[in-house]
OpenMM code with the backbone's topology and positions (N, CA, C; nanometers):
from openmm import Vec3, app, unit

residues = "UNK UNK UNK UNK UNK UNK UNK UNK UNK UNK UNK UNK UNK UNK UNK UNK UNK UNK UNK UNK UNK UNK UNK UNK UNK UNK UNK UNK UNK UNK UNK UNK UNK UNK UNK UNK UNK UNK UNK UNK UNK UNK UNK UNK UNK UNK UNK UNK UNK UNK UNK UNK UNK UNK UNK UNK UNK UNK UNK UNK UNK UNK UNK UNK UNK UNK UNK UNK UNK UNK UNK UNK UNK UNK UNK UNK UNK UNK UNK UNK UNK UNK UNK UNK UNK UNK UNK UNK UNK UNK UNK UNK UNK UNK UNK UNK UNK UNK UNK UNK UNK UNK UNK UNK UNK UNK UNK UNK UNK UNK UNK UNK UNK UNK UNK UNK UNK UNK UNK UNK UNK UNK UNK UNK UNK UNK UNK UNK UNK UNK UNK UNK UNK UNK UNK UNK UNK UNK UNK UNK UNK UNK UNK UNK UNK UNK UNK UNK UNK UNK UNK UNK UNK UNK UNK".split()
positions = [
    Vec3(0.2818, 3.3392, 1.0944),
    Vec3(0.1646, 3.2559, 1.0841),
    Vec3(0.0498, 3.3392, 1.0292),
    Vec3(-0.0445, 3.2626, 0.9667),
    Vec3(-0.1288, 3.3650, 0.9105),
    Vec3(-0.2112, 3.3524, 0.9774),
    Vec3(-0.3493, 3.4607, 1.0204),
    Vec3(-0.4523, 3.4058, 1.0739),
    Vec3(-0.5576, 3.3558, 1.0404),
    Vec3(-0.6215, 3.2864, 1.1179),
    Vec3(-0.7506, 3.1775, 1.1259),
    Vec3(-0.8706, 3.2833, 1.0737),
    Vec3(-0.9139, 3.2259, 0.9570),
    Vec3(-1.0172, 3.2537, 0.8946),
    Vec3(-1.1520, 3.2269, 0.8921),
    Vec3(-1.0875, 3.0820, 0.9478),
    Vec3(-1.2580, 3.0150, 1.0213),
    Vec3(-1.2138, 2.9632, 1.1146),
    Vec3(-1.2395, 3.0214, 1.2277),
    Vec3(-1.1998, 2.9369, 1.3422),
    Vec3(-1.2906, 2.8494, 1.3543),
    Vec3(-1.4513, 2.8301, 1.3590),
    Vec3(-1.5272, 2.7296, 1.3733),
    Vec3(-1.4902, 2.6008, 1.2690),
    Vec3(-1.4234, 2.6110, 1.1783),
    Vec3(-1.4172, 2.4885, 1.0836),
    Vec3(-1.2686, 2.4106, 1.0983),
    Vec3(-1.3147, 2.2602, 1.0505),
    Vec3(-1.2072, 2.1898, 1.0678),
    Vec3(-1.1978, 2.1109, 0.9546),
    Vec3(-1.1377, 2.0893, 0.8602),
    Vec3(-1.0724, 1.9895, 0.7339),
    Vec3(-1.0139, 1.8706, 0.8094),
    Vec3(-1.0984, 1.7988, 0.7460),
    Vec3(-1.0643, 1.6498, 0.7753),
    Vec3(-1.0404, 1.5781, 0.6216),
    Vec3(-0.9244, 1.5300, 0.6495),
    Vec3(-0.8710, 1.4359, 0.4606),
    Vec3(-0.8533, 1.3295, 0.5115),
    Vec3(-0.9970, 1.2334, 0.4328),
    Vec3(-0.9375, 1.0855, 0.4804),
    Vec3(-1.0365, 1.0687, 0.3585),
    Vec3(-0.9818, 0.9405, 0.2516),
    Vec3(-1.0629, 0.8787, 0.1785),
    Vec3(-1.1337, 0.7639, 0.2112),
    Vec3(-1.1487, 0.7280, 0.3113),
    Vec3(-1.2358, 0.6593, 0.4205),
    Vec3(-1.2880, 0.6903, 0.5389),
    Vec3(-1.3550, 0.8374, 0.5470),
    Vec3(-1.4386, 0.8847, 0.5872),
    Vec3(-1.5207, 0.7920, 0.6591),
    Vec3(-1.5649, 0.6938, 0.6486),
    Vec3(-1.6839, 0.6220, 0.6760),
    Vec3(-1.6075, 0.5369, 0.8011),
    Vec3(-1.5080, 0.5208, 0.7900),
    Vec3(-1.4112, 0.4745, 0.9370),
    Vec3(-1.4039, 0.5700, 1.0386),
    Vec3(-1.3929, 0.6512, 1.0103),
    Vec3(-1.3924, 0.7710, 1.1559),
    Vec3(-1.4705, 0.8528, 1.1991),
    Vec3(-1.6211, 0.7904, 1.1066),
    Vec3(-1.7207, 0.8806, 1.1873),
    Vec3(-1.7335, 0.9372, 1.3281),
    Vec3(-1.6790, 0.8244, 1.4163),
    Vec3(-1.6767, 0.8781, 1.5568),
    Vec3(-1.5821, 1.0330, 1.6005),
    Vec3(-1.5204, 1.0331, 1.5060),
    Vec3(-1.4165, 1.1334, 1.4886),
    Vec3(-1.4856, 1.2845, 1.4256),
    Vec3(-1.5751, 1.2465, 1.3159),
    Vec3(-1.6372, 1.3684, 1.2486),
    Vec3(-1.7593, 1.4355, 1.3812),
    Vec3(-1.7688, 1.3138, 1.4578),
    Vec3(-1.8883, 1.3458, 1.5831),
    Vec3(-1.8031, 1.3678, 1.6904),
    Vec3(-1.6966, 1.3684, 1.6968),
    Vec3(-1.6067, 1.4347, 1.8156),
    Vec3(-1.6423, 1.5767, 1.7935),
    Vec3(-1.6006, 1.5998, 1.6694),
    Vec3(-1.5124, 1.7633, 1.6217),
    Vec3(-1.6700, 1.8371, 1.6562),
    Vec3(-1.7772, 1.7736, 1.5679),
    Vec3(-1.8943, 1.8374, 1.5826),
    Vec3(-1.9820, 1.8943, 1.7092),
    Vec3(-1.9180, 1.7920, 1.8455),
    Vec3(-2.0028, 1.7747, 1.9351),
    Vec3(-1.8998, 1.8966, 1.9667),
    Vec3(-1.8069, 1.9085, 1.9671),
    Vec3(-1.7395, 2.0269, 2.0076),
    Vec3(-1.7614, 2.1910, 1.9386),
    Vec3(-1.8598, 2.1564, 1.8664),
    Vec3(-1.8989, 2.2785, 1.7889),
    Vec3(-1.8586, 2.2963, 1.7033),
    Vec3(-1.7779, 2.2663, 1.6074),
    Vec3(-1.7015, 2.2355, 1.4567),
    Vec3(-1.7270, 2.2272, 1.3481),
    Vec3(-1.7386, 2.3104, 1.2283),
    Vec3(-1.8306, 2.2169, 1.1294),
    Vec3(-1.7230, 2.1579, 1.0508),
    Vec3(-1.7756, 2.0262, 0.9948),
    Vec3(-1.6180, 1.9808, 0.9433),
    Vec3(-1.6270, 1.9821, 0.7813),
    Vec3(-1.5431, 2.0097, 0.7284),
    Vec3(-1.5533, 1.9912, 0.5971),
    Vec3(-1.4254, 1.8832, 0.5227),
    Vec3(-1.4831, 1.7630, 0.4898),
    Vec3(-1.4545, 1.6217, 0.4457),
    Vec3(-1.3776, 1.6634, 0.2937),
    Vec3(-1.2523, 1.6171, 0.2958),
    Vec3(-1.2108, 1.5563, 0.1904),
    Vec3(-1.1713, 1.4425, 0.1360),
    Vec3(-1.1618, 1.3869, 0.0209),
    Vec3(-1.1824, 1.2078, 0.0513),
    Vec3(-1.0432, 1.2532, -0.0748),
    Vec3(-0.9833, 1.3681, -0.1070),
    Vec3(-0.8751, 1.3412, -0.1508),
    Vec3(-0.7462, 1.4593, -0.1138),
    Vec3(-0.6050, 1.4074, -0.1738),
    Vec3(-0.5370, 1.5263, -0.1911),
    Vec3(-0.5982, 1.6813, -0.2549),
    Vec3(-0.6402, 1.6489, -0.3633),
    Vec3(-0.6824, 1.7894, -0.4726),
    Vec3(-0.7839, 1.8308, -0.3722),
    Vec3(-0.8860, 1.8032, -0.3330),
    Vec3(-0.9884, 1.8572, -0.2562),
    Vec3(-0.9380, 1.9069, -0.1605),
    Vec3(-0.8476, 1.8602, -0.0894),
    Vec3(-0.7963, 1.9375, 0.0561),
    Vec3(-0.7196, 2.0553, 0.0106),
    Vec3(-0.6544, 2.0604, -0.0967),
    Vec3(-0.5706, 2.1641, -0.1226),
    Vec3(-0.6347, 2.2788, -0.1402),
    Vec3(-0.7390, 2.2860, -0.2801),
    Vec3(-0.8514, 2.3329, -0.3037),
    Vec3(-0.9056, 2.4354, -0.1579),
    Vec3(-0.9768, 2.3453, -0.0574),
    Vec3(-1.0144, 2.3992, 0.0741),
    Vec3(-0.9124, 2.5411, 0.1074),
    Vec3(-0.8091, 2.4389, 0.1324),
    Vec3(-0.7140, 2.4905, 0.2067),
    Vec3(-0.6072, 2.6295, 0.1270),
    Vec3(-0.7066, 2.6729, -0.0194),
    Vec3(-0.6044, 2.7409, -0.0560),
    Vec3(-0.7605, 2.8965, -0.0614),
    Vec3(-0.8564, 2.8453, -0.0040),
    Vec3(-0.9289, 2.9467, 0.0366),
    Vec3(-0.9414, 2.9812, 0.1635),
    Vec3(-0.8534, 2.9502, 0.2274),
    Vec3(-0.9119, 2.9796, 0.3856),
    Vec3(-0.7777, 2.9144, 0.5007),
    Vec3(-0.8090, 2.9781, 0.6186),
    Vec3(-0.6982, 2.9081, 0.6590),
    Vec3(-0.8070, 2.8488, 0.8061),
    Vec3(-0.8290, 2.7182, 0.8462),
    Vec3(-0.8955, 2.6738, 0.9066),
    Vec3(-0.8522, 2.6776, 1.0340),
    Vec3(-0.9560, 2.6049, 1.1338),
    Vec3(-0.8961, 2.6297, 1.2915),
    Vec3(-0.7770, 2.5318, 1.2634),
    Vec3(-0.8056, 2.3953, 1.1974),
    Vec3(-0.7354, 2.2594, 1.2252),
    Vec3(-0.7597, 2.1713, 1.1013),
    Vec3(-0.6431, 2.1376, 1.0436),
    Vec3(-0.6596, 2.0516, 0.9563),
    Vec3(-0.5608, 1.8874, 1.0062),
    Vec3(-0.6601, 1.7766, 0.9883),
    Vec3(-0.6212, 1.6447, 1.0111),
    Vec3(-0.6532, 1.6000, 0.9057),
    Vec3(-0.4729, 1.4907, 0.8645),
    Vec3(-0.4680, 1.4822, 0.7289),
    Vec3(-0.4464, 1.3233, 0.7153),
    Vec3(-0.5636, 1.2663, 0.6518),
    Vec3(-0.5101, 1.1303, 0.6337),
    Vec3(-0.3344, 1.1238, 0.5316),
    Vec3(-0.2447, 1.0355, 0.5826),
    Vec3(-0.1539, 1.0376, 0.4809),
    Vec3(-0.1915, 0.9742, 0.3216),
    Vec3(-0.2108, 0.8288, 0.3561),
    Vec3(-0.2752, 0.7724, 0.2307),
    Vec3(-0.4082, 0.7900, 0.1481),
    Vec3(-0.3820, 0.9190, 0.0521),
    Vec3(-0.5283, 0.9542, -0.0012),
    Vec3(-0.4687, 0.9866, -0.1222),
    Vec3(-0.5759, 0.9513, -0.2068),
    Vec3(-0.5705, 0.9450, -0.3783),
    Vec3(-0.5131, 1.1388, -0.3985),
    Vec3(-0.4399, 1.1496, -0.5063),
    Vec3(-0.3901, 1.2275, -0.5508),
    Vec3(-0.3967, 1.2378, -0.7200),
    Vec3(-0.4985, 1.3135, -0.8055),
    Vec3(-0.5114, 1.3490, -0.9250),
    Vec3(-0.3710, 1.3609, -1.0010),
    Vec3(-0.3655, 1.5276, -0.9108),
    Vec3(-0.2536, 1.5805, -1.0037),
    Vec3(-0.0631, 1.5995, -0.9504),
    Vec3(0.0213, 1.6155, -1.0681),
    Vec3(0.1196, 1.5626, -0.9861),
    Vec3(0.2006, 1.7151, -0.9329),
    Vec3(0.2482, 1.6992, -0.8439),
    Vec3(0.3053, 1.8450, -0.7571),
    Vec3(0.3655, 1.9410, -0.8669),
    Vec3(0.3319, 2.0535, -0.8234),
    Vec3(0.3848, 2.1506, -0.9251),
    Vec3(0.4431, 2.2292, -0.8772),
    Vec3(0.4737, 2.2186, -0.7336),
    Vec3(0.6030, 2.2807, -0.6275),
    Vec3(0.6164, 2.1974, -0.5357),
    Vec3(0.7406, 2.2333, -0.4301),
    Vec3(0.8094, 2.1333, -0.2806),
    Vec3(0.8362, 1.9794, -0.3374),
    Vec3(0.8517, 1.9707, -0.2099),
    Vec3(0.9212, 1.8520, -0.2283),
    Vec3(0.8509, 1.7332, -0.2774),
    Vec3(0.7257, 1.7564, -0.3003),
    Vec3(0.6329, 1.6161, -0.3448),
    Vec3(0.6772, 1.6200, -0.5185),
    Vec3(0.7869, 1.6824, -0.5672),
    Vec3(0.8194, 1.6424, -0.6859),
    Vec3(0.9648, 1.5540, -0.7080),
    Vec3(1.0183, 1.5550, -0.5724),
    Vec3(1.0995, 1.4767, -0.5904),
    Vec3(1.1298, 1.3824, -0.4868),
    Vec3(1.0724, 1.3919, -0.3476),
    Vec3(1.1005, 1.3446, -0.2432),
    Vec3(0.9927, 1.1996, -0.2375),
    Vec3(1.0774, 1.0874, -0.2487),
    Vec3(1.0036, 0.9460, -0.2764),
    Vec3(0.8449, 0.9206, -0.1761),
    Vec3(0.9007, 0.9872, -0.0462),
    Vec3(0.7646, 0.9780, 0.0884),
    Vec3(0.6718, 1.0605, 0.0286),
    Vec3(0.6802, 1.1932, -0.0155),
    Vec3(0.6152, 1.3069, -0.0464),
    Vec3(0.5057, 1.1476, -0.1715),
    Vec3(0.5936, 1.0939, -0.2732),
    Vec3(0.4971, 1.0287, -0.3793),
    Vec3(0.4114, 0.9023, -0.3033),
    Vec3(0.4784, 0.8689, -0.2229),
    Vec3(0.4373, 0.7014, -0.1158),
    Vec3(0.3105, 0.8016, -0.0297),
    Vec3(0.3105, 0.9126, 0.0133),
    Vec3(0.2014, 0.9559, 0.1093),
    Vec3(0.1767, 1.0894, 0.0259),
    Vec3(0.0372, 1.1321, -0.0448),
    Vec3(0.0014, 1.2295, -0.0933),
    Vec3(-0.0340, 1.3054, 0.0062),
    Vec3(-0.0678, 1.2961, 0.1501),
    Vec3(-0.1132, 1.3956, 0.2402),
    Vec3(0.0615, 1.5027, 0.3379),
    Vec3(0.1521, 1.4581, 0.2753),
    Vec3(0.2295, 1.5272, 0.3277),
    Vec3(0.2430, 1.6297, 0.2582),
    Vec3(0.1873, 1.6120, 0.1058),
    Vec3(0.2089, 1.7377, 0.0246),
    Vec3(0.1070, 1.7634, 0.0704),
    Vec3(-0.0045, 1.7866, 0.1349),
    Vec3(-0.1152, 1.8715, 0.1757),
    Vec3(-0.0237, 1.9654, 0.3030),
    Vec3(0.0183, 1.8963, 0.3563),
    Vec3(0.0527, 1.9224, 0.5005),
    Vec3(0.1910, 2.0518, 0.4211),
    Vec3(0.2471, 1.9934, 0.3415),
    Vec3(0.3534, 2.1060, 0.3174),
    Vec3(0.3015, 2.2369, 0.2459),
    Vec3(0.2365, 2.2227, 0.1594),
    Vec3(0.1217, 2.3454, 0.1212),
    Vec3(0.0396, 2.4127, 0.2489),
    Vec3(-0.0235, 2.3484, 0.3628),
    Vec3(-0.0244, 2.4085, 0.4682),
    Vec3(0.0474, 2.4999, 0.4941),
    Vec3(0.1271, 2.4385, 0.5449),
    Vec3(0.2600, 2.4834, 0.6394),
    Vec3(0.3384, 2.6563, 0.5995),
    Vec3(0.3162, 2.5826, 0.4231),
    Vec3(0.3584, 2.7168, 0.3424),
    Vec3(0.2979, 2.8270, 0.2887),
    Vec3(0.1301, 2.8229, 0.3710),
    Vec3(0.0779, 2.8947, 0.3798),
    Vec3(0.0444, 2.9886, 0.4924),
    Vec3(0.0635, 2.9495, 0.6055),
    Vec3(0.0789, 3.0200, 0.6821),
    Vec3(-0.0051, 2.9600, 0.7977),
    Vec3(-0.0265, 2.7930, 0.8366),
    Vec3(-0.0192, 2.7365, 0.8939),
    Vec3(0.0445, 2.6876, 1.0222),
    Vec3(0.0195, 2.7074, 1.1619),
    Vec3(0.1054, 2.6824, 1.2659),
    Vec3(0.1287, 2.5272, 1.2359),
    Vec3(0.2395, 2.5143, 1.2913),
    Vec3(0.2676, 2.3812, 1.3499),
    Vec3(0.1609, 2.2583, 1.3685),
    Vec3(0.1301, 2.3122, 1.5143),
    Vec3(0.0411, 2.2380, 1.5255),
    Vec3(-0.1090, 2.2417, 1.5115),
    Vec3(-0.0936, 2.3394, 1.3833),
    Vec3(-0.2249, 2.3568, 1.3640),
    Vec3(-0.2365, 2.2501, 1.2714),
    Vec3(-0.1891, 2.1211, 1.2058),
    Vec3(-0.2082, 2.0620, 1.1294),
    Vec3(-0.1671, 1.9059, 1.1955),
    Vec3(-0.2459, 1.8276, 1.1559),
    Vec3(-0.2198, 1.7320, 1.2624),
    Vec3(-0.2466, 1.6231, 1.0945),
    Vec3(-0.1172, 1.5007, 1.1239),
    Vec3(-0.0984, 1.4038, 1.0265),
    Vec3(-0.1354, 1.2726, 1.1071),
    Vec3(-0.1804, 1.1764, 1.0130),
    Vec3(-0.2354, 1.0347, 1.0916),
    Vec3(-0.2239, 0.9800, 0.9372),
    Vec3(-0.1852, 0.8363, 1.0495),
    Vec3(-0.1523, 0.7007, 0.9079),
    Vec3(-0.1746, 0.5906, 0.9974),
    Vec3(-0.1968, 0.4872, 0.9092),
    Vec3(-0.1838, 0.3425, 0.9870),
    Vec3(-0.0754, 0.3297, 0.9837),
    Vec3(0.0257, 0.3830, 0.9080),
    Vec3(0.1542, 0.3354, 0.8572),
    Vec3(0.2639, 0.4146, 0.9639),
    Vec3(0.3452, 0.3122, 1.0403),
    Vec3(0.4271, 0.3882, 1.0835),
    Vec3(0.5956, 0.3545, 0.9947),
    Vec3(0.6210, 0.4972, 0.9677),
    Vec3(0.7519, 0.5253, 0.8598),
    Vec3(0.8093, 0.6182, 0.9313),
    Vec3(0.9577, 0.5649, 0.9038),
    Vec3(1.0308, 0.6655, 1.0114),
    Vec3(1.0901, 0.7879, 0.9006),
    Vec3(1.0654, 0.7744, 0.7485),
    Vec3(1.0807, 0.8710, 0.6721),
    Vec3(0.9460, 0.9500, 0.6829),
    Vec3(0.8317, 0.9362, 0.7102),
    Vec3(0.7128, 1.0239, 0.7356),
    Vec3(0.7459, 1.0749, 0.8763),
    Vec3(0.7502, 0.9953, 0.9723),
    Vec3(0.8162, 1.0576, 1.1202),
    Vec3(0.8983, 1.2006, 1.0758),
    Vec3(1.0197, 1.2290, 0.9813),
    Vec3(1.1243, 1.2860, 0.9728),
    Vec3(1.0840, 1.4008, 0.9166),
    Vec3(0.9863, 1.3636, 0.8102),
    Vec3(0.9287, 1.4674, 0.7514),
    Vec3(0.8033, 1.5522, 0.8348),
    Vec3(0.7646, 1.4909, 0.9184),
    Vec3(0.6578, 1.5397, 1.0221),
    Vec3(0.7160, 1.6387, 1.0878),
    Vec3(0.8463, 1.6147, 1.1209),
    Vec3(0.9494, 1.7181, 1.2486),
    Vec3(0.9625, 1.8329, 1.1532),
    Vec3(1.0379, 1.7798, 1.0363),
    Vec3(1.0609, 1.9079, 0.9419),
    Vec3(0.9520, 1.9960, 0.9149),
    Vec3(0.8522, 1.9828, 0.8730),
    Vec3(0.7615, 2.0494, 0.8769),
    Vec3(0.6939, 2.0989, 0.9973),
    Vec3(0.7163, 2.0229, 1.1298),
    Vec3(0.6953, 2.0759, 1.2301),
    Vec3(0.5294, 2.0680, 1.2900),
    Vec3(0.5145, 1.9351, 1.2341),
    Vec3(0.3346, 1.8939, 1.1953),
    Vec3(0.3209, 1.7672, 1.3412),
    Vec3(0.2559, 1.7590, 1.3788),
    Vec3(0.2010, 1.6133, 1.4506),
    Vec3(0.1637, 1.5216, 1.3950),
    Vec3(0.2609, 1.4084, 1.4235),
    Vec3(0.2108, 1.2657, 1.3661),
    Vec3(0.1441, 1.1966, 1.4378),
    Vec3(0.0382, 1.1210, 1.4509),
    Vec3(-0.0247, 1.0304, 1.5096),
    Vec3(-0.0572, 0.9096, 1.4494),
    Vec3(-0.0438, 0.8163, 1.5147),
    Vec3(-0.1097, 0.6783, 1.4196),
    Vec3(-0.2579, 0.6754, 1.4612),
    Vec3(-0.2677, 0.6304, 1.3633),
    Vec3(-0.4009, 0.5714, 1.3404),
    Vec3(-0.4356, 0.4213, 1.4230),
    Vec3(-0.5477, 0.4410, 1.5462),
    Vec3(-0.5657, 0.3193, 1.6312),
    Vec3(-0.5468, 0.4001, 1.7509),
    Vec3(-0.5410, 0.4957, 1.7515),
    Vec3(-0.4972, 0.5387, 1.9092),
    Vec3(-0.5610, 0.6984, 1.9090),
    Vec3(-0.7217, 0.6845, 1.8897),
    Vec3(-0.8043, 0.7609, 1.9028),
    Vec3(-0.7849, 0.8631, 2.0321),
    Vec3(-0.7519, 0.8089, 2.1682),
    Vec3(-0.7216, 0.9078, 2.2903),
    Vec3(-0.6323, 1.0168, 2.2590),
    Vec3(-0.5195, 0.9574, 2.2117),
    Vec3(-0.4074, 1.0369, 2.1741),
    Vec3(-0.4596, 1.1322, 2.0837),
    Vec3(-0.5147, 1.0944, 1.9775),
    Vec3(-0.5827, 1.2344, 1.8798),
    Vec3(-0.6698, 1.2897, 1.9608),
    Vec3(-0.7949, 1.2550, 1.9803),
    Vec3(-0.8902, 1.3227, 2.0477),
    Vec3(-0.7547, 1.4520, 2.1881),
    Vec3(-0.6889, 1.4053, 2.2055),
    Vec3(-0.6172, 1.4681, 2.2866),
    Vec3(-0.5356, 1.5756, 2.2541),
    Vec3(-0.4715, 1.5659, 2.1454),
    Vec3(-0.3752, 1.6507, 2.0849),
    Vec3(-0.5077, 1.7617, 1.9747),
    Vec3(-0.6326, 1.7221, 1.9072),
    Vec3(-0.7006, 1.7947, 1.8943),
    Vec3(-0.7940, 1.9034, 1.9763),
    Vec3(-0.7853, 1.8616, 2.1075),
    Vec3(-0.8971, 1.8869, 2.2084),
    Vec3(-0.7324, 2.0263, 2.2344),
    Vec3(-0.6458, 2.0170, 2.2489),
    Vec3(-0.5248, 2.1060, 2.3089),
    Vec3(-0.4850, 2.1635, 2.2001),
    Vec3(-0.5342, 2.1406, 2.0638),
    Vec3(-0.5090, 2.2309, 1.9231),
    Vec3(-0.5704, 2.3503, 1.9158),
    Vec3(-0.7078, 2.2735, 1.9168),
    Vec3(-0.8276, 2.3857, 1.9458),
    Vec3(-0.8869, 2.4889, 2.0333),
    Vec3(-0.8191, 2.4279, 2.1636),
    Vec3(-0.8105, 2.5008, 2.2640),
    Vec3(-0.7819, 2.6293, 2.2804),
    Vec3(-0.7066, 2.6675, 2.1903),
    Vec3(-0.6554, 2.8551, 2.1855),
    Vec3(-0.6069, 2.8608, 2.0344),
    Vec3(-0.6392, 2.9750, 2.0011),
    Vec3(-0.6012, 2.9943, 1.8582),
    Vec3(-0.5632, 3.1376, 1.8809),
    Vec3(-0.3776, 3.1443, 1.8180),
    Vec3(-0.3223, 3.2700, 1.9066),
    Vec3(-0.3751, 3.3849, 1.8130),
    Vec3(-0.4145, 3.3598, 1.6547),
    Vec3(-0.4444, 3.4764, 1.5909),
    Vec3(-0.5716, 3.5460, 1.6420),
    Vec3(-0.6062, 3.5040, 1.7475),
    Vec3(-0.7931, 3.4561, 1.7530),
    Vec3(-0.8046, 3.6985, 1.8148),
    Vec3(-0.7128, 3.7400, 1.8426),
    Vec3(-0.7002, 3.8668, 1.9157),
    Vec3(-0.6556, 3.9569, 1.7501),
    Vec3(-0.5873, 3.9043, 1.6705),
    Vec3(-0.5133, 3.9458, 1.5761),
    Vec3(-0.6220, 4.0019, 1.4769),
    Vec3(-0.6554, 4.1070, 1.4119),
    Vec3(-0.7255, 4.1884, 1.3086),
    Vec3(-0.7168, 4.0831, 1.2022),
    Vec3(-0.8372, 4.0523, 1.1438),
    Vec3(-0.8449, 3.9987, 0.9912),
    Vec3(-0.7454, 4.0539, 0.8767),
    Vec3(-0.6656, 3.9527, 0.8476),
    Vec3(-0.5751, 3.9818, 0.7172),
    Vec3(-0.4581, 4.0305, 0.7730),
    Vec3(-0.4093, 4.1065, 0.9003),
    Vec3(-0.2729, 4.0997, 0.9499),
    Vec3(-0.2118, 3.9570, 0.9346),
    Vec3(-0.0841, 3.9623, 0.9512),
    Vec3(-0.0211, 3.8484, 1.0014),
    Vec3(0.0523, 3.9016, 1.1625),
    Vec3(0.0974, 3.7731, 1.2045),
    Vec3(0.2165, 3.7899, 1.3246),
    Vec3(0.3099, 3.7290, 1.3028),
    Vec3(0.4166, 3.7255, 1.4098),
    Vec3(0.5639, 3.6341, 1.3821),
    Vec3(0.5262, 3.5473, 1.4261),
    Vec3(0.5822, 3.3828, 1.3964),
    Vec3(0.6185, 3.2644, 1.4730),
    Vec3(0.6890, 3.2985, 1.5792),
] * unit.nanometer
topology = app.Topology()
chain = topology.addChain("A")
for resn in residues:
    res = topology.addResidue(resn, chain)
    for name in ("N", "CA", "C"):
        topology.addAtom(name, app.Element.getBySymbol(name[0]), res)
């Protein structure tokens, strides 16, 4: 896993931002600063400077450009949900598990499958406790948080 670069910050990808404000005022009231993406390219972008405390990834968000590695070049869910290719660029960066947390309105048992594989948290969308919950126990400890800048550790 690599370590946390900003532990105070959190990436949030939703291209309807304006629906989960209560959500951007969760993270904040918890001390967080959040930094909003309203697409795929933007989250990647973020996420290929830094490795954050927590990234929550809307699945359904506009996507520019088309994958130029993993499975979002051939895997049909990867093209139906552009945020799993966020989540797999995560992951393959040196991203814990559950340091990346996925949400959809959509429940798909091919996004379910791909959630395990990658080893990410799925949540639906509508069931705010449950996130607020699984974020509040994300954030809670961050194991690199002892670890020297720019080392890595094992999974």
């Amino acid at each position: 896993m690599a370590v946390t670069t900003k532990p105070d910050t959190i990436v949030l990808m939703d291209d309807e931002i304006f629906n989960i404000q209560w959500l951007v005022d969760f993270l904040e009231a918890k001390g967080f600063e959040v930094i909003s993406a309203s697409d795929a390219d933007s989250a990647l972008r973020a996420i290929s400077k830094e490795i954050y405390r927590t990234l929550i990834l809307d699945l359904n968000v506009p996507i520019s450009t088309s994958p130029q590695s993993g499975p979002g070049m051939t895997k049909t869910v990867y093209k139906k949900y552009p945020g799993l290719h966020v989540a797999w660029h995560a992951r393959n960066q040196g991203y814990r598990g559950r340091q990346v947390i996925i949400y959809s309105v959509h429940r798909d048992p091919d996004v379910e499958q791909e959630a395990r594989n990658l080893d990410c948290t799925y949540i639906l969308k509508g069931r705010p406790t449950e996130l607020k919950e699984e974020i509040t126990h994300v954030i809670s400890y961050d194991p690199t948080a002892s670890i020297e800048a720019g080392s890595e550790v094992k999974k």
